[in-house]
C-alpha positions in Angstrom: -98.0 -37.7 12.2 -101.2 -36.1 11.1 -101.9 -36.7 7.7 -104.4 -33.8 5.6 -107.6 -34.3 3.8 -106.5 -32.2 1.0 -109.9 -33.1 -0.9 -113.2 -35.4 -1.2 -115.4 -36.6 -4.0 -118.1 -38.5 -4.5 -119.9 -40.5 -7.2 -123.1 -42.7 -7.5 -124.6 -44.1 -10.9 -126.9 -42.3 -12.6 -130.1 -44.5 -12.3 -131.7 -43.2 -8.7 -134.4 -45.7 -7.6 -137.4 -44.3 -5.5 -138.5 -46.1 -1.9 -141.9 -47.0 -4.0 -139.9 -47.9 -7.2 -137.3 -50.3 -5.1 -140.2 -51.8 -3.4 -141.8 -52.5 -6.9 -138.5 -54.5 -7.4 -138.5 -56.2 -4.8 -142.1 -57.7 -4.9 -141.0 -59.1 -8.5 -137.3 -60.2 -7.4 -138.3 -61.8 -4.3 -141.8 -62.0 -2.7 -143.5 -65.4 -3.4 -146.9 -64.3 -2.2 -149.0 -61.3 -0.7 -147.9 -61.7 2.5 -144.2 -61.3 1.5 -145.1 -58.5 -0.8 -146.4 -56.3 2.3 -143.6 -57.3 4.2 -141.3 -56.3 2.0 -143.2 -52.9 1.8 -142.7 -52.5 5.3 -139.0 -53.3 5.9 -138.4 -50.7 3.2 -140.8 -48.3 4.3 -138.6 -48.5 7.9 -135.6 -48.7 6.3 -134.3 -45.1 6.5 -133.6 -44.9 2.8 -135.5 -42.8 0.4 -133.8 -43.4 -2.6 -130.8 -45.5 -3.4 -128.6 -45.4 -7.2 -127.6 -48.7 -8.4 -126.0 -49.7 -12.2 -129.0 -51.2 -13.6 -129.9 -49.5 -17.0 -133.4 -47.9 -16.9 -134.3 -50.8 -19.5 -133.3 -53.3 -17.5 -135.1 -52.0 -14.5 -138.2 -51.2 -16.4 -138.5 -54.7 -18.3 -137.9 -56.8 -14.5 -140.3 -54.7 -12.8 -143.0 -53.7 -15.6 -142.4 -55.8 -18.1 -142.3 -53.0 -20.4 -140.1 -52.8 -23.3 -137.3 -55.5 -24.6 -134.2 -56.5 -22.7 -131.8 -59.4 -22.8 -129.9 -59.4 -19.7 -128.7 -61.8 -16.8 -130.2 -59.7 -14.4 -134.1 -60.8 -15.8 -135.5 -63.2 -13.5 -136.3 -66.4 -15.7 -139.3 -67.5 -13.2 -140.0 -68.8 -10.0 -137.1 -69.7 -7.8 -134.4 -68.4 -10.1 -131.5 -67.5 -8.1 -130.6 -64.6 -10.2 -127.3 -64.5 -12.2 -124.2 -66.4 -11.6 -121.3 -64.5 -9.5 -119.4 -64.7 -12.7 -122.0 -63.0 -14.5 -122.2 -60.3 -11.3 -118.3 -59.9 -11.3 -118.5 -59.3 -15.4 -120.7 -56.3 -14.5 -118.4 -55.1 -11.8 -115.6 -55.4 -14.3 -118.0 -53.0 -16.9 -119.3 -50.4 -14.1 -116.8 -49.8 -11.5 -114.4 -47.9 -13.0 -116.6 -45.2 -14.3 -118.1 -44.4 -11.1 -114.5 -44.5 -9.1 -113.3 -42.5 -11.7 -115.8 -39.5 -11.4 -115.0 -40.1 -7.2 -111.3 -39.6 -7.6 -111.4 -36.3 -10.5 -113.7 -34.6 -8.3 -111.1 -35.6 -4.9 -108.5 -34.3 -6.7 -110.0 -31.2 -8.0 -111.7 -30.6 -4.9 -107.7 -30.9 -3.5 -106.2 -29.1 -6.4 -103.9 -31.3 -7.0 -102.5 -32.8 -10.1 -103.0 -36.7 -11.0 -99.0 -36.9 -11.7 -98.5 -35.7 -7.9 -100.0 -39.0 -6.5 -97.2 -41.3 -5.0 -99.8 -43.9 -3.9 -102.9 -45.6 -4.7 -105.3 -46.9 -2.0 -108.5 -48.9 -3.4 -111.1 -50.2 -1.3 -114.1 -52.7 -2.0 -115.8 -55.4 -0.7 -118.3 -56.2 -3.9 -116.0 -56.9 -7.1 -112.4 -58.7 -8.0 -110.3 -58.6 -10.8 -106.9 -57.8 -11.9 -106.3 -55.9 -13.9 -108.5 -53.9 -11.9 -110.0 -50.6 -10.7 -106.4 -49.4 -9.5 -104.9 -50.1 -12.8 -107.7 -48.6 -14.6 -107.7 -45.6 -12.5 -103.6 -44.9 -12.9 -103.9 -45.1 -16.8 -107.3 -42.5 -17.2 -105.9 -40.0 -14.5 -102.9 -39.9 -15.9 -101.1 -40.5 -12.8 -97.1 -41.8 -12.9 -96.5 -45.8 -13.4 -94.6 -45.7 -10.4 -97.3 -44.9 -8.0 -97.5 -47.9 -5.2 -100.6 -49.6 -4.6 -102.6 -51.0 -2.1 -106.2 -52.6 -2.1 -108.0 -53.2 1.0 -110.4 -56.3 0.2 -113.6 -57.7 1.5 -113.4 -55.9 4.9 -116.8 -54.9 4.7 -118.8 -51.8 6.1 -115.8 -50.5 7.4 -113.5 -50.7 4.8 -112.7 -47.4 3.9 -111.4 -46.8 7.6 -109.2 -49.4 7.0 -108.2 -47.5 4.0 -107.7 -44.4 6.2 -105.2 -46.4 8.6 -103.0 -47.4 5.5 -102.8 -43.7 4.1 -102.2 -42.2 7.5 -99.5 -45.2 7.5 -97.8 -44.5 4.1 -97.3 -40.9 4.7 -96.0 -41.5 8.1 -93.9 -43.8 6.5 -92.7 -41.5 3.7 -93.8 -37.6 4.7 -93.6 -36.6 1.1 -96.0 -39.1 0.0 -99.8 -38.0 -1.3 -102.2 -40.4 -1.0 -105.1 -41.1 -3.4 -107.9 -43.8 -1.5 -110.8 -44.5 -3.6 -113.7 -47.2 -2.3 -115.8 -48.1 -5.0 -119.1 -50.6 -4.0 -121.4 -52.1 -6.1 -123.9 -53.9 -3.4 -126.8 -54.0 -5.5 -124.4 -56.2 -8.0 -125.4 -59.0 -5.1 -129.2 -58.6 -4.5 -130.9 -61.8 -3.7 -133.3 -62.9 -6.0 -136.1 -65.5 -4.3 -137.4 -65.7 -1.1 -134.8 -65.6 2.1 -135.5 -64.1 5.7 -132.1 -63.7 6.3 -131.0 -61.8 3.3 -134.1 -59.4 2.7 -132.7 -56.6 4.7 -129.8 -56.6 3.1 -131.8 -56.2 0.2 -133.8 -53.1 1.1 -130.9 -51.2 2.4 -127.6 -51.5 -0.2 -126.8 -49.8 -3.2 -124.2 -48.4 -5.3 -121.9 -45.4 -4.9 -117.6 -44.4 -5.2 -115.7 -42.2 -2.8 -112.0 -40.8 -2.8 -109.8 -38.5 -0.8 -106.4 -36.8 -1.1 -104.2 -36.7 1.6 -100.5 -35.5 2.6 -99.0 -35.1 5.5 -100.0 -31.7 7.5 -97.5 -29.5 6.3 -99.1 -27.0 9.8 -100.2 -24.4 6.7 -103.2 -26.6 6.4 -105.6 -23.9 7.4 -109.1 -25.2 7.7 -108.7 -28.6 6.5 -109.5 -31.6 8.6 -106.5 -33.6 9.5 -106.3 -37.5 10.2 -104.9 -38.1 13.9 -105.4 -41.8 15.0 -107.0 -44.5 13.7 -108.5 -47.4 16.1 -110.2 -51.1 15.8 -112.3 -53.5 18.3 -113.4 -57.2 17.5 -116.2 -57.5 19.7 -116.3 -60.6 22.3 -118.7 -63.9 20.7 -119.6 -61.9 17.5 -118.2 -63.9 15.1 -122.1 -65.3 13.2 -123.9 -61.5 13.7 -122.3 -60.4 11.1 -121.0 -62.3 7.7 -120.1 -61.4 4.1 -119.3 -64.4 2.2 -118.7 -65.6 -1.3 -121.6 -67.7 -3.5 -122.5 -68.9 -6.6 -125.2 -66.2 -7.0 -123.6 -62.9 -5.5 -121.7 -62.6 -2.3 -124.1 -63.3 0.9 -124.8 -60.8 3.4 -125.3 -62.6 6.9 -126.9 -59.6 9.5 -128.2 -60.8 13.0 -130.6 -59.1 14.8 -128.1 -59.1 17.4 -125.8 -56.6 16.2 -127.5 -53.0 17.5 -127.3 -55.2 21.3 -123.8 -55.8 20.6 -123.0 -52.1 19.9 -125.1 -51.4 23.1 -122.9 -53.6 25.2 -119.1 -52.7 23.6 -119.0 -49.6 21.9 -118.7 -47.2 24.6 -116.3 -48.7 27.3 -113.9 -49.5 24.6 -114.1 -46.2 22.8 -113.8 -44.5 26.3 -110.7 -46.0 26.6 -109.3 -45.6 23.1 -110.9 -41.4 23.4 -108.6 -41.2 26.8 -105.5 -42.6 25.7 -105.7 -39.6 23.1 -106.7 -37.1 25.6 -110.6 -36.6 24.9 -113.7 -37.7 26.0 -117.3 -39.2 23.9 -118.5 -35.4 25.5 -115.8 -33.2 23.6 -116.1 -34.6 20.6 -117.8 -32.3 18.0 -119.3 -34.3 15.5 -120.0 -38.3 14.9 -119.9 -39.7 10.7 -121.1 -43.1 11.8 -121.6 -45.6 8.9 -125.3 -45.9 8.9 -125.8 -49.7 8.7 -129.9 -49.4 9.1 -132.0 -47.4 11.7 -131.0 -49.8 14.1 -127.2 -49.7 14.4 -127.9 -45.8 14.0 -129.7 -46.2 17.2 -127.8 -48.7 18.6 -124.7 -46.3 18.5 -126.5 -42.9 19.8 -127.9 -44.9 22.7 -124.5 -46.6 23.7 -122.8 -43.0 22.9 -125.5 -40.9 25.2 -125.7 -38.3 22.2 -128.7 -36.5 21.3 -129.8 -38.2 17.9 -129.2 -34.7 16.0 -125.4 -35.7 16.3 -126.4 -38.4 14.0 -127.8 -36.6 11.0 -125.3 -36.6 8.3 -125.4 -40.6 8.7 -129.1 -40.4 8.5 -129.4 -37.9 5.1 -126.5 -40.1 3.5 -128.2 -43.1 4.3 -131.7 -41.7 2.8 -130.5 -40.1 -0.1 -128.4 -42.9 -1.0 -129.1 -45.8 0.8 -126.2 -47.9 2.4 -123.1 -47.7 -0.1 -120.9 -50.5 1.9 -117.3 -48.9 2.2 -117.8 -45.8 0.7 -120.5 -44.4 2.6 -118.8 -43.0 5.5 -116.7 -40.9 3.2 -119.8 -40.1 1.8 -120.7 -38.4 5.3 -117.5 -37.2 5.7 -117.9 -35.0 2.5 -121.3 -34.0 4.1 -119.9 -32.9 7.5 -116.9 -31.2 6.0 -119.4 -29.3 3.9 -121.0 -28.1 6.5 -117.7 -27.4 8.3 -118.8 -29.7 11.4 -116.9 -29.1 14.6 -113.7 -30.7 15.3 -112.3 -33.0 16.8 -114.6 -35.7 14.3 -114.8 -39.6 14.8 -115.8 -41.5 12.1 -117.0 -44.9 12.8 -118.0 -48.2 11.0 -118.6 -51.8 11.4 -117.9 -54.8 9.5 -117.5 -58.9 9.6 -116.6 -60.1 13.2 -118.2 -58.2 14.2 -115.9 -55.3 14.6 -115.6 -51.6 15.0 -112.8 -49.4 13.1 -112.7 -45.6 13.9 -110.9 -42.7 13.0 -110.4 -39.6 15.1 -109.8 -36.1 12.8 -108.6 -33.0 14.5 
């Protein structure tokens, strides 16, 4: 069963953040002398990403970084070694911003799709940075409009590659039920969970997350689908002794990104005799396939996966503009680059590709 991107949207929040303006931040946030105040610079400065939207309000960014103005906020460092605010206080704002953003991704899916809220059968949310219930899904059924009976899914704390996991379940339901039309919306608020104080291990996380929302219609290819892309097969890999490169786990202050410096040399080593295999089983080789949307995870894993691919690094550039217009969006961002690619009108056949806590690999191959 091939299952129809019918339409994509996107959404980010409307405070965009400089490279020199988050590196401002991050010297107040985080750096405990000089020395980690030019560091910082340079991470960011190497990071890829240009600019990056997050749900700060201008006046809280402007009072934490300048001191200018008045604000009374949780998100105000209260000196030295604070730890920033409590993961209640983080999950309140998730609760307050996410459904906004998600809801701008899905209205411009479905309009991009021309399709009617009331025709949605089933709900697919993704996101790895906020919980609650009643949640986004809830909130998204009663502002759309869309029928009390639709059936929901959420696909939780699966990381970077969530949305792909998203993908599988859609292509799933409307294999399942052919007249089905699938809504998936990923809505991540990383920046929600930036680590205040001085910690090796969590700076790069730092530089590279932020905000953003992403949603897609799909149906089963009805064969009149004309130039849309269509879903064929989804695919996923845990990679051998990779269980502490890559981490995402729960806190008092935020959720805790883990990321080894071992993670490009594990893509090096597994990607490409495993997604030989999975490309042959399905009748294609790495060299016929017309375009990559690879979830840019930093410069590195971009690298990591042209290298262990063999492909010239333009094959990578939707991943790399996404990634500096944006910064690294979690979930959503490989949508993000989807949009981009089918845009552009990409060549076919497309593999999408992300990675996530394991460490493991999800793909998607559209035709």
């Amino acid at each position: 069963m091939l299952a129809a991107l019918l339409g994509l949207g996107t959404a980010t929040p409307p405070l965009s953040l400089t490279r020199d303006e988050s590196i401002d931040a991050a010297r107040v946030l985080c750096a405990e002398n000089d020395d980690q105040a030019a560091m910082l610079g340079t991470l960011h400065r190497q990071s890829g990403v240009e600019a990056r939207q997050v749900v700060y309000t201008p006046e809280e960014f402007r009072y934490i970084v300048y001191g200018e103005g008045e604000c009374d906020s949780p998100f105000i460092p209260k000196g030295v070694g604070d730890r920033g605010p409590s993961t209640a206080e983080r999950m309140e704002r998730f609760e307050a911003e996410a459904l906004p953003i998600a809801l701008k991704a899905c209205r411009e899916a479905l309009e991009a799709a021309e399709a009617d809220p009331g025709s949605i059968t089933h709900l697919v949310t993704v996101s790895c940075t906020g919980l609650a219930a009643p949640g986004v899904d809830l909130g998204l059924m009663k502002a759309l409009g869309m029928s009390p009976s639709v059936e929901r899914t959420h696909v939780g704390f699966m990381g970077c590659h969530g949305a792909l996991n998203g993908l599988r379940v859609a292509r799933g339901l409307i294999a399942a039920e052919p007249g089905a039309r699938v809504l998936l919306c990923s809505i991540e608020l990383c920046s929600l969970h930036y680590s205040y104080g001085w910690n090796p291990k969590r700076m790069v996380g730092n530089v590279l997350f932020s905000d953003g929302s992403a949603a897609v219609v799909m149906e089963a290819d009805s064969g009149r689908s004309g130039d849309r892309w269509r879903l064929a097969a989804n695919g996923a890999r845990l990679f051998p002794d990779s269980e502490r490169a890559m981490a995402w786990l729960v806190r008092d202050h935020g959720f805790e990104m883990i990321l080894s410096t071992r993670v490009p040399g594990l893509i090096q080593r597994n990607l490409r005799p495993w997604l030989d295999e999975w490309l042959a089983g399905r009748g294609l080789s790495v060299g016929e396939i017309g375009s990559w949307a690879v979830h840019p995870g930093g410069p590195r894993v971009l690298s990591g996966v042209g290298e262990a691919l063999g492909v010239e690094p333009p094959a990578l550039d939707a991943a790399r503009t996404i990634l500096a217009r944006h910064g690294n969006m979690s979930s959503a961002t490989v949508l993000f680059i989807l949009n981009e690619l089918t845009r552009q009108q990409a060549p076919l056949p497309c593999v999408a590709m992300g990675f996530g806590p394991g460490l493991a690999a999800e793909v998607a191959l559209f035709v």
